[in-house]
VEXLOSE-164034 format. One line per 8 residues: for each residue x, y, z of N, C-alpha, C, O. Coordinates in nm, 2 decimals, m for minus. Layout:
// VEXLOSE-164034
X:Y:Z:X:Y:Z:X:Y:Z:X:Y:Z ~ ...;
***
This chain:
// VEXLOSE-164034
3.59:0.94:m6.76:3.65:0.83:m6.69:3.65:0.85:m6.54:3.61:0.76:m6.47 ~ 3.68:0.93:m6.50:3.70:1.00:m6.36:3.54:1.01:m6.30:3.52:0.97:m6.19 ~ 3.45:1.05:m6.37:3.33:1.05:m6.32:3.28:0.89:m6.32:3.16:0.87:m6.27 ~ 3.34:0.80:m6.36:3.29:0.66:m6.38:3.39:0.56:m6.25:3.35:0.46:m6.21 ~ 3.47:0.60:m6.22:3.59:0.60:m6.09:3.53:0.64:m5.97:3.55:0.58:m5.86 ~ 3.45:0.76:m5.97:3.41:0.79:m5.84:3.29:0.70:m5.80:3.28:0.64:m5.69 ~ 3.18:0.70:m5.90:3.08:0.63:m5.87:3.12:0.47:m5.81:3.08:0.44:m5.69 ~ 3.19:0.38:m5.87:3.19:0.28:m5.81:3.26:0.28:m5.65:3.23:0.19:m5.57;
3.35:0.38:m5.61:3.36:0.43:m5.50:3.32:0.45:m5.41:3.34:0.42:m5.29 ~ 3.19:0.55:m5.49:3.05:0.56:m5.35:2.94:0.39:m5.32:2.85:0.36:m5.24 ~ 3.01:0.32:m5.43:2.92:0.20:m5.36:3.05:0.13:m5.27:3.03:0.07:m5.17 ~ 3.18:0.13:m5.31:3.28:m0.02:m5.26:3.31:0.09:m5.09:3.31:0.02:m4.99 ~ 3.33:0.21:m5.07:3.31:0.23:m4.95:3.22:0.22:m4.85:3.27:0.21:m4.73 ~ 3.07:0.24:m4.88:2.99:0.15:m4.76:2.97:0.00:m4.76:2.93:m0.06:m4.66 ~ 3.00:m0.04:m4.84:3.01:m0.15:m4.86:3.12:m0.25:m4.77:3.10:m0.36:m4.70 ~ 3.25:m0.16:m4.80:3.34:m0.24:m4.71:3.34:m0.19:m4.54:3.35:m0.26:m4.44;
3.34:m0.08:m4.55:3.30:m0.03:m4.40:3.21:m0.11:m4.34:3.24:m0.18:m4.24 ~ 3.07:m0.12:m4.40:2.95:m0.27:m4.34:2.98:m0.34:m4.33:2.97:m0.39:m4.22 ~ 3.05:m0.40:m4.44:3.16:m0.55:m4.40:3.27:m0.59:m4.31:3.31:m0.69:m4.27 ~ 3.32:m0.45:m4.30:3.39:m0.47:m4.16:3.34:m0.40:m4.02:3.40:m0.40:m3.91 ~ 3.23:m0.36:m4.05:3.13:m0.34:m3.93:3.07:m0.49:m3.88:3.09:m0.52:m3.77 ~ 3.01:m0.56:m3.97:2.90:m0.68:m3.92:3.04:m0.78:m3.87:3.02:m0.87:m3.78 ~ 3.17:m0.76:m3.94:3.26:m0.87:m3.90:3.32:m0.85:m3.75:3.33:m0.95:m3.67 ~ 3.35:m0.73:m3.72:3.41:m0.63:m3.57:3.24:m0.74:m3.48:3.23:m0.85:m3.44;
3.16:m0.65:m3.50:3.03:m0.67:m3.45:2.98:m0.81:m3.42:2.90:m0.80:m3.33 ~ 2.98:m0.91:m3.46:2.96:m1.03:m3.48:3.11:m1.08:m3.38:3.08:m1.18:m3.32 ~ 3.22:m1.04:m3.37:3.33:m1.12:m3.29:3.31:m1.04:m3.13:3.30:m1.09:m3.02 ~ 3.31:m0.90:m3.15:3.26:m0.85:m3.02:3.16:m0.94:m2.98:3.18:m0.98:m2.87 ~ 3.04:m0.98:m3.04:2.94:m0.98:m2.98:2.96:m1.14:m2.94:2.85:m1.20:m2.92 ~ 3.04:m1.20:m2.94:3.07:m1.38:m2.97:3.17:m1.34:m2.84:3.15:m1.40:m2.74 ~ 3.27:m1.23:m2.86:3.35:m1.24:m2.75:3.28:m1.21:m2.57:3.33:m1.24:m2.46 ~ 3.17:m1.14:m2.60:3.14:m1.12:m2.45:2.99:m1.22:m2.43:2.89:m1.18:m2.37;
2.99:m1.33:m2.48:2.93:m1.45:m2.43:2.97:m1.52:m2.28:3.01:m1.63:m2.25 ~ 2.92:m1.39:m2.19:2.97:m1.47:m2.03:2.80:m1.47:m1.96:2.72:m1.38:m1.97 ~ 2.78:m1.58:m1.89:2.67:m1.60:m1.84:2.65:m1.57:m1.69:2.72:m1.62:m1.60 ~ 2.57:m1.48:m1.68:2.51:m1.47:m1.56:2.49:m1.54:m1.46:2.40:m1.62:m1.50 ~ 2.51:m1.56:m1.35:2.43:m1.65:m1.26:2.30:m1.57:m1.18:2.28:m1.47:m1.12 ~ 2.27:m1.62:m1.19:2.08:m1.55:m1.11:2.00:m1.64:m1.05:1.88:m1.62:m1.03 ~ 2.09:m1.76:m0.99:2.02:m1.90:m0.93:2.03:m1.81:m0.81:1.98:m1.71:m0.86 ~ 2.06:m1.78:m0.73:2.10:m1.70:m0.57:1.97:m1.65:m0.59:1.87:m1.71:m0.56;
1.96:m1.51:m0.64:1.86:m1.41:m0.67:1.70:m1.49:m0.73:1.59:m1.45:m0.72 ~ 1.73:m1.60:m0.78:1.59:m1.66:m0.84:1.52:m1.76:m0.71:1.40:m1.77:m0.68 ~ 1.63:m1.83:m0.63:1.63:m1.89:m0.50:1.54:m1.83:m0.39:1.43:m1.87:m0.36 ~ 1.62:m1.70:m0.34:1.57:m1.62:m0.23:1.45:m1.56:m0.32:1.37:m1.52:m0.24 ~ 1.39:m1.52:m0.45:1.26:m1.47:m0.45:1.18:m1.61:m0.46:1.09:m1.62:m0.37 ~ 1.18:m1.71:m0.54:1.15:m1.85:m0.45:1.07:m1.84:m0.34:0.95:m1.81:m0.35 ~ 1.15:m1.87:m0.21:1.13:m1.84:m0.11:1.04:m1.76:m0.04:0.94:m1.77:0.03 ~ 1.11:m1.66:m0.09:0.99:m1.52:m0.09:0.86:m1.56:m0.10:0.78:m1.58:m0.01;
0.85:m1.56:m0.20:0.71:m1.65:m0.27:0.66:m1.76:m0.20:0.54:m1.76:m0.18 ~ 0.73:m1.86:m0.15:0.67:m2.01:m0.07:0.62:m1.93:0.10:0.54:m1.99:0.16 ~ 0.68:m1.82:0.14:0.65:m1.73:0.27:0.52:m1.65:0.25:0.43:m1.63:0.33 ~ 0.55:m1.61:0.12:0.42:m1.56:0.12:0.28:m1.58:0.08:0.19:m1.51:0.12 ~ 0.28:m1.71:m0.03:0.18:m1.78:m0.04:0.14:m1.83:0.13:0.02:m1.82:0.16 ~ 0.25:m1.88:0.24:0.19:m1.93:0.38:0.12:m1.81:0.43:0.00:m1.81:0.46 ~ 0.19:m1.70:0.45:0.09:m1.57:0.51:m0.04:m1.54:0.43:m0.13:m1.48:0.48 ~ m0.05:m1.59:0.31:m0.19:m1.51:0.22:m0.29:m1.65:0.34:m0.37:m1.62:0.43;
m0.24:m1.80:0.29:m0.30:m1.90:0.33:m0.33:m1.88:0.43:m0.44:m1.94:0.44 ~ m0.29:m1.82:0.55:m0.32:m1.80:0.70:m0.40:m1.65:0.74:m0.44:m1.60:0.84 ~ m0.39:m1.60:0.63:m0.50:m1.45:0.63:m0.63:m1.53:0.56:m0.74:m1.54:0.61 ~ m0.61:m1.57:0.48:m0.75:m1.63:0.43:m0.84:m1.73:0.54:m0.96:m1.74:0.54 ~ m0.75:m1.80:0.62:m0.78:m1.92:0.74:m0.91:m1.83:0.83:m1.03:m1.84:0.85 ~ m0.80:m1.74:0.86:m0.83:m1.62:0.98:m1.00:m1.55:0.93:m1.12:m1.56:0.97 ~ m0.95:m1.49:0.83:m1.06:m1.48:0.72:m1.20:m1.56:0.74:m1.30:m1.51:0.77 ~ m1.17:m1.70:0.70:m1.31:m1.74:0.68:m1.34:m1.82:0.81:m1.45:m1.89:0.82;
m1.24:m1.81:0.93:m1.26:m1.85:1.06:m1.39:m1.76:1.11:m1.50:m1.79:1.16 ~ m1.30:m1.59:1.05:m1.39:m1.52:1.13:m1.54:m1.49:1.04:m1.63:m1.43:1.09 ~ m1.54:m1.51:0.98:m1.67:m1.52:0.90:m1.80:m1.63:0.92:m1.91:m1.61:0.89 ~ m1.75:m1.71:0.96:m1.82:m1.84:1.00:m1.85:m1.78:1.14:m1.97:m1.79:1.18 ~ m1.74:m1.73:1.23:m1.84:m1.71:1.40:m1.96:m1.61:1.35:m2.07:m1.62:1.38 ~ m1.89:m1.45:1.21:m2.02:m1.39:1.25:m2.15:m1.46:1.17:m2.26:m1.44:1.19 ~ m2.11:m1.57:1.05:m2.23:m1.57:1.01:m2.36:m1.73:1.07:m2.47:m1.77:1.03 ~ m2.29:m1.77:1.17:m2.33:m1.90:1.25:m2.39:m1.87:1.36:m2.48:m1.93:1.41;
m2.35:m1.79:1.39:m2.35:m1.70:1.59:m2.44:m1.65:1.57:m2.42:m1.57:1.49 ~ m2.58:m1.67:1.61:m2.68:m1.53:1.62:m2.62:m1.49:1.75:m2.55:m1.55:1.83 ~ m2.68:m1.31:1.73:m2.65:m1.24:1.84:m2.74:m1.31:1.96:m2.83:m1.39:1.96 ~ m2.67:m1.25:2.07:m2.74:m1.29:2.23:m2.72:m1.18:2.26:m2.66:m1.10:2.19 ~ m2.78:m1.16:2.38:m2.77:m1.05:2.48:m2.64:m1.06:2.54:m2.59:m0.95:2.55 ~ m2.57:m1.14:2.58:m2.47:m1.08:2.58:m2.34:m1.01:2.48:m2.27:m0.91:2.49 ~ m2.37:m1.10:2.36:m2.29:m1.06:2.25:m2.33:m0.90:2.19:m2.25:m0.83:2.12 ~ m2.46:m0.88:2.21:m2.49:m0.72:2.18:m2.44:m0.64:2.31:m2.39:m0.52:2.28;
m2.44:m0.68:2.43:m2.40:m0.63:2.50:m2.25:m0.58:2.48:m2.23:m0.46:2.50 ~ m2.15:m0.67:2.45:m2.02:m0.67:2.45:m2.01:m0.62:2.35:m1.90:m0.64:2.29 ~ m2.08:m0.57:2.29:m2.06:m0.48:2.10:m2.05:m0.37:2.15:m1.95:m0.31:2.15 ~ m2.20:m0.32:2.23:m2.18:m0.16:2.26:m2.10:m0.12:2.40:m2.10:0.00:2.44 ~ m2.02:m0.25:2.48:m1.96:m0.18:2.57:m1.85:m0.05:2.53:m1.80:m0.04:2.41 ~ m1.84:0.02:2.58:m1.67:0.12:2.53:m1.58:0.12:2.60:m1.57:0.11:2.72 ~ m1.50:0.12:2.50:m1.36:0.08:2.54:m1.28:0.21:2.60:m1.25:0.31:2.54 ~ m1.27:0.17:2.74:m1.17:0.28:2.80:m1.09:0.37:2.73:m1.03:0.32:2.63;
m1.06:0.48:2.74:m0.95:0.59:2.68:m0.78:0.54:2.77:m0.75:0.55:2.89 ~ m0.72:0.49:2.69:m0.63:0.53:2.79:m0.49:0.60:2.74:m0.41:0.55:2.67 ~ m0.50:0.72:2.78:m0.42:0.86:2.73:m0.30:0.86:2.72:m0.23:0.92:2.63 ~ m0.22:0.77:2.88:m0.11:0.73:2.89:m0.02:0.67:2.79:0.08:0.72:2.75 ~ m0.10:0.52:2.76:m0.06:0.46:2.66:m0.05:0.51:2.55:0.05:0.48:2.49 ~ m0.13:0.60:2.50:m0.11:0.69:2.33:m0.04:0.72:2.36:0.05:0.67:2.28 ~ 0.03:0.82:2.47:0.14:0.92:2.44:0.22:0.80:2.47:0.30:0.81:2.37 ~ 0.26:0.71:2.53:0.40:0.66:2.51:0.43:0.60:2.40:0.55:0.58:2.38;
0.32:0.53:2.29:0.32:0.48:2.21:0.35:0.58:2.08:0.44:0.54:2.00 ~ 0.30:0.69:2.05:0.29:0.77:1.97:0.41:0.94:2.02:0.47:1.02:1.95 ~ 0.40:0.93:2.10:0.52:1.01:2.13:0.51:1.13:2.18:0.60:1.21:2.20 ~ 0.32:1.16:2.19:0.24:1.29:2.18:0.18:1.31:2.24:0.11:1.20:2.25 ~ 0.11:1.43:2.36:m0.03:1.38:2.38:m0.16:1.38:2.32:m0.18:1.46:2.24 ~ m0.26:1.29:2.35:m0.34:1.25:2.26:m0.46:1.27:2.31:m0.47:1.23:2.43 ~ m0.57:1.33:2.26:m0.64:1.34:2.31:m0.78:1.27:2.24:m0.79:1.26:2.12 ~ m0.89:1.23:2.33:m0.94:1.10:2.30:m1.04:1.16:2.19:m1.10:1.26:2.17;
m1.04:1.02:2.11:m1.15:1.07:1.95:m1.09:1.18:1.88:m1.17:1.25:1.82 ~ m1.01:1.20:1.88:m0.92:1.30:1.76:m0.85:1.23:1.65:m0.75:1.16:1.65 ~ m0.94:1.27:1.56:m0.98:1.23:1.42:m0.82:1.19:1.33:m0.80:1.09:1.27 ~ m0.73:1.32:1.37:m0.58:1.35:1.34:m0.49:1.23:1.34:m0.41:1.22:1.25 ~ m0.50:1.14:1.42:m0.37:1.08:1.45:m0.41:0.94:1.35:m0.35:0.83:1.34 ~ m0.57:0.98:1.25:m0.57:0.86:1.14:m0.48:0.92:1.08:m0.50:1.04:1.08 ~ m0.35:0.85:1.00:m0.27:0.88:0.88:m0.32:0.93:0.75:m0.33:0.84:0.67 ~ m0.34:1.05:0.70:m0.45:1.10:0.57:m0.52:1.19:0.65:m0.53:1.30:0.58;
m0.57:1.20:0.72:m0.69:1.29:0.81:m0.59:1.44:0.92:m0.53:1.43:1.03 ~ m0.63:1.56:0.83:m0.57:1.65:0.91:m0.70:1.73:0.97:m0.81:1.68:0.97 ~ m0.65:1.86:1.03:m0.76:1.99:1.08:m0.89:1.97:1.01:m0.99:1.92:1.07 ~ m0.87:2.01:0.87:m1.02:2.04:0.79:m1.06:1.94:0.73:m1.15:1.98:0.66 ~ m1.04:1.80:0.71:m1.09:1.68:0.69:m1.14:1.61:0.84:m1.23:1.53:0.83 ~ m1.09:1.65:0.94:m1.18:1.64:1.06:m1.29:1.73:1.04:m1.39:1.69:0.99 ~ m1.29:1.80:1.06:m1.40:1.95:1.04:m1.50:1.87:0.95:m1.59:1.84:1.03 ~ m1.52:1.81:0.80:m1.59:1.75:0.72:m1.62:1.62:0.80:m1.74:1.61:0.82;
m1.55:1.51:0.86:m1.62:1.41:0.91:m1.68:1.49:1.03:m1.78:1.42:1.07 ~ m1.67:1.58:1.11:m1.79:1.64:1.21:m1.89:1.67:1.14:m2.00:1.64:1.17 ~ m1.87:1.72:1.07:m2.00:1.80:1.00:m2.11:1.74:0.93:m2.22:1.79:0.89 ~ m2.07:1.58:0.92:m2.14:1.46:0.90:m2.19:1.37:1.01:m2.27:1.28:0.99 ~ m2.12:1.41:1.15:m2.15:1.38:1.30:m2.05:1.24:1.26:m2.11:1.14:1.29 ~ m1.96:1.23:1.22:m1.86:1.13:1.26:m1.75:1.21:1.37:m1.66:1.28:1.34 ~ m1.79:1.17:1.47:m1.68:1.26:1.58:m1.60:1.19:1.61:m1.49:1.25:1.62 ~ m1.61:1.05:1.65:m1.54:0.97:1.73:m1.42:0.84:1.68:m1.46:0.76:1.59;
m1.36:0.82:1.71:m1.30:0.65:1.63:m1.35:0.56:1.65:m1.32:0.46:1.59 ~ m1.46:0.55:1.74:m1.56:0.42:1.67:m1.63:0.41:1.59:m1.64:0.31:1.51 ~ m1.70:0.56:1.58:m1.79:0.58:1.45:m1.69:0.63:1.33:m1.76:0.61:1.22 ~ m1.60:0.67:1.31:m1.54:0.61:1.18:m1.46:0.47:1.20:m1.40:0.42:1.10 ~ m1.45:0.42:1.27:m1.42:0.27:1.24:m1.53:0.19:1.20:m1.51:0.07:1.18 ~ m1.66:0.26:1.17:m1.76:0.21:1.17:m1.82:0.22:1.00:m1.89:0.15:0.93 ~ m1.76:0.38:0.97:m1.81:0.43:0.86:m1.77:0.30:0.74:m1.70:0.21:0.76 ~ m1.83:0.32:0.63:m1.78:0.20:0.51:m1.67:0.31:0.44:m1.66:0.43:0.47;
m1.61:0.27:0.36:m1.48:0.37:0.27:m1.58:0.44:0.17:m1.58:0.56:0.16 ~ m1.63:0.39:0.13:m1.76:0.46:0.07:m1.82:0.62:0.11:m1.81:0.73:0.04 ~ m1.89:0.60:0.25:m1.90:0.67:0.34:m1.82:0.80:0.34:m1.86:0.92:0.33 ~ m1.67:0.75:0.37:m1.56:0.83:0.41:m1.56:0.93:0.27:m1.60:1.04:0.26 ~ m1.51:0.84:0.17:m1.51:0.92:0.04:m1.63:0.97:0.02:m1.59:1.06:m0.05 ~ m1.76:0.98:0.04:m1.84:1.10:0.03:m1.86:1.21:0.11:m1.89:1.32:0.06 ~ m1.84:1.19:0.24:m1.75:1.28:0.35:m1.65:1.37:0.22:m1.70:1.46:0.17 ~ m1.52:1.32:0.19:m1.41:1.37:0.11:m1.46:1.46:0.02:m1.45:1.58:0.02;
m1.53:1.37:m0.08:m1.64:1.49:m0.19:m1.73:1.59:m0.21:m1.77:1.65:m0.30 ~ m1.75:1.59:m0.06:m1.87:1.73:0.03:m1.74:1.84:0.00:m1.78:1.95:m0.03 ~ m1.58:1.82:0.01:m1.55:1.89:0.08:m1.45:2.02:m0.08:m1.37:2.11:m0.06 ~ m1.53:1.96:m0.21:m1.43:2.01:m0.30:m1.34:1.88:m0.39:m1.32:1.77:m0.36 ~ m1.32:1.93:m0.45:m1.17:1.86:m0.56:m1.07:1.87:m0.49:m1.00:1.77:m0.48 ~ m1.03:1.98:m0.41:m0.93:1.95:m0.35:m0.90:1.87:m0.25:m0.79:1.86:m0.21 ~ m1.01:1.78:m0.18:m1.02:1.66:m0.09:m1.04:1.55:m0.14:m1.01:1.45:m0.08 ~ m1.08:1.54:m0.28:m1.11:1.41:m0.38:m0.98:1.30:m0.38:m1.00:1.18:m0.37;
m0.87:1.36:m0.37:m0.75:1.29:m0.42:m0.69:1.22:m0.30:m0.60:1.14:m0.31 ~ m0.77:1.26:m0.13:m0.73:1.14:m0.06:m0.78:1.02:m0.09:m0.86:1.00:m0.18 ~ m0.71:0.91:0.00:m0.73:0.79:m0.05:m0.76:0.72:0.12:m0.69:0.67:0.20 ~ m0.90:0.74:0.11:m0.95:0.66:0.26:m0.92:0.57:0.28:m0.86:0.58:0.39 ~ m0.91:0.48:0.25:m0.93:0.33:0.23:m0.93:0.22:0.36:m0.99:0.12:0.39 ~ m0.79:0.32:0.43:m0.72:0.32:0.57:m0.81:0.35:0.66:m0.82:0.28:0.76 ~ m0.89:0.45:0.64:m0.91:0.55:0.77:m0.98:0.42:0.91:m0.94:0.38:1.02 ~ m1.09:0.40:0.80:m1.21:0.32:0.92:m1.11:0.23:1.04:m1.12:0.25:1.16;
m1.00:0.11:0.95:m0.93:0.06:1.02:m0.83:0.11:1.09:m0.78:0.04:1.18 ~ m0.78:0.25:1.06:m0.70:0.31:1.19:m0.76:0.33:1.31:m0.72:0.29:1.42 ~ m0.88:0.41:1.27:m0.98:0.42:1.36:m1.01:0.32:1.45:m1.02:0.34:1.57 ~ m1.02:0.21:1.40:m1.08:0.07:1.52:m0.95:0.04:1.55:m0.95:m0.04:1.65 ~ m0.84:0.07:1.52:m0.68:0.04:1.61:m0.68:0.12:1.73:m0.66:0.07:1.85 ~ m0.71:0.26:1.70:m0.73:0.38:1.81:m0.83:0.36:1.94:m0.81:0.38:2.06 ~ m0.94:0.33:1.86:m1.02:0.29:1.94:m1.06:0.18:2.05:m1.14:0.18:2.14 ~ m0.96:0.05:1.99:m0.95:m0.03:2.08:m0.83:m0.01:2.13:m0.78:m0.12:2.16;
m0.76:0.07:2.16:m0.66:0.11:2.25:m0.53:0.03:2.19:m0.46:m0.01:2.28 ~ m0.49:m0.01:2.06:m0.40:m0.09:2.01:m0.31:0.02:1.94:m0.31:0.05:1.82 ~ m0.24:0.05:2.01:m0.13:0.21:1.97:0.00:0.17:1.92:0.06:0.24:1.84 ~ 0.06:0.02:1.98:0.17:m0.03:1.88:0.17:m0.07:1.75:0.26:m0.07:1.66 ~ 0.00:m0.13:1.75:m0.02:m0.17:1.61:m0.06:m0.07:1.50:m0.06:m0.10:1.38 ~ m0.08:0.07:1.57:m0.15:0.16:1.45:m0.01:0.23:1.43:0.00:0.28:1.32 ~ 0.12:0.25:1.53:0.22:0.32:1.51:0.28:0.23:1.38:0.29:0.29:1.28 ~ 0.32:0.10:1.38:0.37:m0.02:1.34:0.29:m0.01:1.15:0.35:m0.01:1.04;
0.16:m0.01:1.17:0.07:0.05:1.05:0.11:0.17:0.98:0.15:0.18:0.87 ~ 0.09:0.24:1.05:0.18:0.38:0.98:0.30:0.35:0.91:0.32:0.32:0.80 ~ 0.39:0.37:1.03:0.51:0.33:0.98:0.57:0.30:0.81:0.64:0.36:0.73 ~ 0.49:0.18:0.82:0.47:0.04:0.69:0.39:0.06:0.59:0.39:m0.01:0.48 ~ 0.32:0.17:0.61:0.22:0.26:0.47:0.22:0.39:0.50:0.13:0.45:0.55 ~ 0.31:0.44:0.45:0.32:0.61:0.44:0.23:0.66:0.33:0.22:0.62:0.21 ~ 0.17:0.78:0.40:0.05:0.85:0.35:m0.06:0.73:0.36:m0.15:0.76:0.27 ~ m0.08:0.65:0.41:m0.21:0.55:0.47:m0.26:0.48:0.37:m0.38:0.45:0.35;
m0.13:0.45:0.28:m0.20:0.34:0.21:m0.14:0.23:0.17:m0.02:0.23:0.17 ~ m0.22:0.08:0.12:m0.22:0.00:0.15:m0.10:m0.01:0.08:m0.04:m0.12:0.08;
***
């Protein structure tokens, strides 16, 4: 008898324990029916969004503005002319811009590009920031891969366009660039 007593025991105690689990459970879960508001937070990203669809629209403008001078324009002699003029150094402005002195065509002050990644774009005769503003990312990354696995894992992508910041003497804009992409990327 006693062995016929406990058995139905081991079923009516999980049993009522679940039943008054799913009951607890079910009023907890009825009682904290409080709604969120996320119109603020769904608004301003909104917004976000209608700002930034105008900047994509006005990079694309710019974009196929400039694409149309180079692909309508044949060159002239003066226009090759004004390609290979060079653009003054001016040393002053780096250091007040950059905080350093700077000395001209130094490879360094691209974001990603130290000592011995300079050393590898010389040794490919990229000396200067016009000729890597010139190089393709391509380029650059095979430059990187001359140099070992342990150079593989920069990420050029930046370099050429720092380079043509430097080189056209635009030092707020390449400080301003940094800045806004730490380790030089996009």
């Amino acid at each position: 008898m006693d062995f016929e007593n406990i058995n139905i025991w081991c079923w009516l105690i999980p049993l009522l324990v679940g039943l008054i689990s799913g009951i607890l459970g079910y009023l907890w879960g009825k009682g904290n029916n409080t709604a969120i508001d996320n119109s603020a937070e769904i608004k301003a990203l909104e917004d976000k969004s209608i700002k930034l669809q105008a900047d994509l629209e006005a990079c694309n403008k710019k974009l196929a503005d400039a694409s149309k001078e180079f692909s309508t324009t044949p060159p002239t002699a003066t226009s090759l002319t004004e390609k290979s003029k060079v653009i003054a150094f001016n040393g002053k402005a780096a250091q007040a811009a950059l905080g350093k002195k700077v000395k001209q065509d130094d490879l360094k002050i691209v974001e990603g590009i130290g000592p011995k990644i300079e050393q590898l774009f010389h040794s490919f005769d990229i000396k200067t920031w016009k000729a890597l503003s010139e190089a393709s990312v391509a380029k650059c990354q095979e430059v990187l891969d001359s140099g070992g696995d342990r150079y593989r894992i920069h990420d050029p992508s930046s370099w050429p366009m720092q380079a043509k910041m430097a080189y056209q003497g635009r030092w707020k804009g390449l400080i301003k660039w940094q800045d806004e992409h730490k380790a030089g990327k996009f």
